[in-house]
Structure formats: structure tokens, C-alpha cells
C-alpha positions as CSV (number, residue, x, y, z in Angstrom):
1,X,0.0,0.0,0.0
2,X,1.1,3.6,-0.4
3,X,2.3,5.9,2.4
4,X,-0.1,8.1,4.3
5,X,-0.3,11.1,2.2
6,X,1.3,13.4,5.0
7,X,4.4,10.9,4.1
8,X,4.8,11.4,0.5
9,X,6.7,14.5,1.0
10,X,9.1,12.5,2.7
11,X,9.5,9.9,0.4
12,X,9.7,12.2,-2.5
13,X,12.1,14.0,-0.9
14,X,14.2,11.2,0.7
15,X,14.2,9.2,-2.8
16,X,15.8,12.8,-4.1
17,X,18.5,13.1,-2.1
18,X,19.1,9.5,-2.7
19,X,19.7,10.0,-6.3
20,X,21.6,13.0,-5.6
21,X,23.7,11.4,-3.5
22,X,24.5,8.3,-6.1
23,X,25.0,11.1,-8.5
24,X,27.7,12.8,-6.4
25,X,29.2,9.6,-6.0
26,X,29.7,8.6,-9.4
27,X,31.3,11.4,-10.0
28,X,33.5,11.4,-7.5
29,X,34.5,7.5,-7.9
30,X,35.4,8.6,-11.9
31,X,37.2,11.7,-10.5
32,X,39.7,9.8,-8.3
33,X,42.1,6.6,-8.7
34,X,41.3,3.1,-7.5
35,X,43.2,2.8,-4.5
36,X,41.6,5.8,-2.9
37,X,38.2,4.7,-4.1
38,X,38.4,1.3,-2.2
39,X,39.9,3.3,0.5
40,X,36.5,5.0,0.8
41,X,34.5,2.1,0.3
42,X,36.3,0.6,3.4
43,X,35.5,3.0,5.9
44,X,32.1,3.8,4.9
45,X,29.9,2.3,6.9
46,X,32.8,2.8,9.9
47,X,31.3,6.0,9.3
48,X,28.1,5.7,9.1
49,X,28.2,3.7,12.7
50,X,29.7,6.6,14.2
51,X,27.5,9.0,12.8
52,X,24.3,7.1,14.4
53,X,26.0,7.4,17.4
54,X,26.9,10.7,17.3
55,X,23.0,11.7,16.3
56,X,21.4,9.2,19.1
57,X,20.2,7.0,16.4
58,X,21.6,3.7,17.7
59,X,24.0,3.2,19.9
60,X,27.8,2.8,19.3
61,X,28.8,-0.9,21.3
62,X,32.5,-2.2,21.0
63,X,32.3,-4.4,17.7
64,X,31.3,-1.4,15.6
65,X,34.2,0.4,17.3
66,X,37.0,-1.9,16.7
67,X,36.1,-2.4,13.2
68,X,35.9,1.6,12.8
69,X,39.4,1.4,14.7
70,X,40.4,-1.6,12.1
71,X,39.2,0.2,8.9
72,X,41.1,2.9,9.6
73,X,44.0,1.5,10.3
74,X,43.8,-0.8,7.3
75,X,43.4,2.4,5.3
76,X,46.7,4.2,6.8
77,X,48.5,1.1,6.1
78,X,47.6,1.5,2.5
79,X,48.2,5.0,2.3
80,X,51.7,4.6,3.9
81,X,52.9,1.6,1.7
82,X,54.5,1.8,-1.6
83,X,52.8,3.2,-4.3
84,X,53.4,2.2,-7.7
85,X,54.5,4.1,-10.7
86,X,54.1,4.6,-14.0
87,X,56.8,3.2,-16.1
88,X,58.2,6.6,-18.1
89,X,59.9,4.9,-20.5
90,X,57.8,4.3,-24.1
91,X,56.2,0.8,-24.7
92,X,58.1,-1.0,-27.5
93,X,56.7,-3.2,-30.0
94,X,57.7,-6.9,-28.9
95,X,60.8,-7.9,-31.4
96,X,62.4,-4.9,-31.7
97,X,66.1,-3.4,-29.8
């Protein structure tokens, strides 16, 4: 069944600032490299625990704070390892000196 009509407002504008917010996100994911792409993806809904807490939607027990704790240190592990780089020199045709 459909929502109460004092509800539809809601809806209507909930479902907009979902789309909005996929939107921004594609964007953003084609605006950056991989590696700090997954590096977002990790810590999202670290994130999102904490910010439930912090607005006294649910409350923040140890579990969800030792994986925020372990997401972020898996993401300053990858931020302070080796990065990769491009090879400057031209590619060469296989066969030739």
C-alpha cells in the first residue's frame, strides 16, 4: 500500500537526495584513482556507525568500534605503503632493440 499522504513529502524527498547522493558519488568514484576509491568504500559504513551514534540514532557498542578502529588503520596502512609508478619509459613493440 502507499504511504499516508502526509508521508509522500518524505518519500519524494528522501528518494531525491538518494539519487543526488549516487549522482555525487559517481562522479567522484570517476574523478579519483582506485586505490583511494576502495579506501573509501572501506571506511564507509565505519562512518556511518559513528554518525548514528553521534545523532542518538543507535547506539555505538564495542564491535562497531573496533572495526571503525580496524578500517582505519587498514586504510593508513595502505596510504603509507608503496605506491606504484608509471613506467616513463615508451612501450616497444615486442621484437624490436
Amino acid at each position: 500500500s502507499l504511504p499516508l499522504r502526509a508521508h509522500r513529502a518524505r518519500f519524494a524527498l528522501l528518494g531525491a537526495l538518494l539519487a543526488a547522493f549516487q549522482l555525487c558519488f559517481a562522479v567522484g568514484i570517476a574523478l579519483t584513482d582506485a586505490t583511494t576509491a576502495a579506501q573509501f568504500q572501506c571506511i564507509e559504513p565505519s562512518t556511518a556507525a559513528v554518525l548514528a551514534a553521534l545523532l542518538g540514532i543507535e547506539p555505538l557498542s564495542a564491535a562497531k568500534v573496533l572495526s571503525a578502529l580496524l578500517a582505519g588503520g587498514g586504510v593508513l596502512l595502505l596510504q603509507a605503503g608503496p605506491r606504484s609508478q608509471p613506467d616513463p619509459s615508451p612501450a616497444r613493440p615486442s621484437g624490436s632493440r
